[in-house]
C-alpha positions as CSV (number, residue, x, y, z in Angstrom):
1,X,77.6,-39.2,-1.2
2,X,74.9,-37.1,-3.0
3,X,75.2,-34.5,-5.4
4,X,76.1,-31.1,-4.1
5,X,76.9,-29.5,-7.1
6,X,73.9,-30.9,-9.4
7,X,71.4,-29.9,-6.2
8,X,73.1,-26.2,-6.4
9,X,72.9,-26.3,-10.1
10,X,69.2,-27.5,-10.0
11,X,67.9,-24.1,-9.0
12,X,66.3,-21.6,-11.7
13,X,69.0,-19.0,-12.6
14,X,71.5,-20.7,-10.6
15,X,75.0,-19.9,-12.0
16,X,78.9,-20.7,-10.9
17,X,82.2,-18.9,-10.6
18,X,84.9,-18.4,-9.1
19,X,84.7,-14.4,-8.4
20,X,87.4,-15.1,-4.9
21,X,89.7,-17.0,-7.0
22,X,90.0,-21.1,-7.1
23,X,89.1,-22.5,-3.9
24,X,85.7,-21.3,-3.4
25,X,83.4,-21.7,-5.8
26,X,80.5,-18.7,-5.6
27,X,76.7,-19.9,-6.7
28,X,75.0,-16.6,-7.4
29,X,71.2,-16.0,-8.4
30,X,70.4,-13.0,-9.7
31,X,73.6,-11.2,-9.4
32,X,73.3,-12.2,-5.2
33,X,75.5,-15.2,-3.4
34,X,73.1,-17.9,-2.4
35,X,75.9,-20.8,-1.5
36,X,79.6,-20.8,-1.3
37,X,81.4,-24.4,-1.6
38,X,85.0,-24.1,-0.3
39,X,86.8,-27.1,-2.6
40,X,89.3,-28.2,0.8
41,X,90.4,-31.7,-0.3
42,X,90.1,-32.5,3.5
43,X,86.4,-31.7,3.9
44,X,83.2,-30.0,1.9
45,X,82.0,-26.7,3.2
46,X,79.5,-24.3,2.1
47,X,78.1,-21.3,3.5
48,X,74.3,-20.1,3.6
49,X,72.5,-17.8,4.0
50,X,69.9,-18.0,7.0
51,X,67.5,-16.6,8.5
52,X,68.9,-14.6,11.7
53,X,66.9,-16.9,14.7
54,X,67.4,-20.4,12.2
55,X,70.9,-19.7,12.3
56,X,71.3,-19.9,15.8
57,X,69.1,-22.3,16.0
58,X,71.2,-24.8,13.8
59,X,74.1,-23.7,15.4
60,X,73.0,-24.6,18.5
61,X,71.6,-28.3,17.4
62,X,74.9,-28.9,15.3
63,X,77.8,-27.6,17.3
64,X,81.0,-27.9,15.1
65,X,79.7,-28.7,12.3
66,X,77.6,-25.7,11.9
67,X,79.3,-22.4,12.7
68,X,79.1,-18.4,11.7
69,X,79.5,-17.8,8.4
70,X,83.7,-17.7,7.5
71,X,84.7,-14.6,6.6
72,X,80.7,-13.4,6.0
73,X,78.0,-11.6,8.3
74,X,77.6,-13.9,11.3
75,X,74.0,-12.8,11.6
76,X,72.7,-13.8,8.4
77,X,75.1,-17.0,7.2
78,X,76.2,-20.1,8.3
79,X,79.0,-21.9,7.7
80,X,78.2,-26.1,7.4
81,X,80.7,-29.1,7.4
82,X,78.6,-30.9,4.9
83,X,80.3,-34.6,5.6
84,X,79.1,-34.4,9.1
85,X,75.6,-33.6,8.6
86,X,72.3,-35.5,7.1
87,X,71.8,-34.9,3.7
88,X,68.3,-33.7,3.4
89,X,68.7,-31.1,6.1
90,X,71.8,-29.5,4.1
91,X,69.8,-29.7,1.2
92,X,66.7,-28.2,3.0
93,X,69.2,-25.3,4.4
94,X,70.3,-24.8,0.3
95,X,66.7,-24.5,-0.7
96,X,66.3,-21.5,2.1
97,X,69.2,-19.9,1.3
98,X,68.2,-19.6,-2.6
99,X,64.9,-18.8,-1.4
100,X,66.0,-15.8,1.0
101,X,68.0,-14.7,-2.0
102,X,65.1,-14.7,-4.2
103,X,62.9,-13.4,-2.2
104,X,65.4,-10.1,-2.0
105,X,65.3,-9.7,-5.8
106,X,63.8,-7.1,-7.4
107,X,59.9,-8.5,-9.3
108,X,61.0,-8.7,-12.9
109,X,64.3,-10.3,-11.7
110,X,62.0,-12.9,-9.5
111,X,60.0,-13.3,-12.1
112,X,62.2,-14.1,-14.8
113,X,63.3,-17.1,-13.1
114,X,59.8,-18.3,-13.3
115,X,59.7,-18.1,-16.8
116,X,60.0,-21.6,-18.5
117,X,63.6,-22.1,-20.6
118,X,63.9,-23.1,-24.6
């Protein structure tokens, strides 16, 4: 099993909590949800964010184990059964989703994260 949480953690600015209470951990750049990770002892989750058409496209090549974003706008996340897919796609789908994210930040906050830490 690979790392989820050091791949999450791995991204500039990328911070944890648990704003929904324990049970879902929220990774957040910039203020903005880029990844949720529901901590069910049965199976790993996490939700996405997506572009609109790739989220119907995964959808659509993963039935069941990628569905509509739980409890989140359909259009825009996914929801992922992370045991039942291939590693590098889920962590190809994180790296979108922080990148979507970014993208949406205001310059100096996108910026920032460029910045090299001391």
């Amino acid at each position: 099993m690979w790392d989820l949480q050091g791949r999450l953690a791995s991204y500039a600015g990328a911070e944890p909590g648990y704003p929904f209470g324990p049970g879902a951990q929220v990774w957040k750049v910039g203020g903005k949800i880029f990844a949720i990770v529901s901590e069910d002892a049965h199976r790993t989750q996490i939700a996405l964010k997506c572009d609109p058409d790739l989220a119907l496209d995964l959808r659509e090549e993963f039935p069941g184990n990628v569905l509509p974003g739980y409890h989140l706008n359909k259009r825009h996340w996914n929801t992922l059964i992370v045991d039942e897919l291939p590693n590098g796609e889920v962590e190809d789908w994180i790296g979108h989703s922080y990148e979507l994210v970014v993208a949406s930040l205001p310059g100096r906050t996108r910026r920032a994260l460029d910045e090299p830490t001391s």
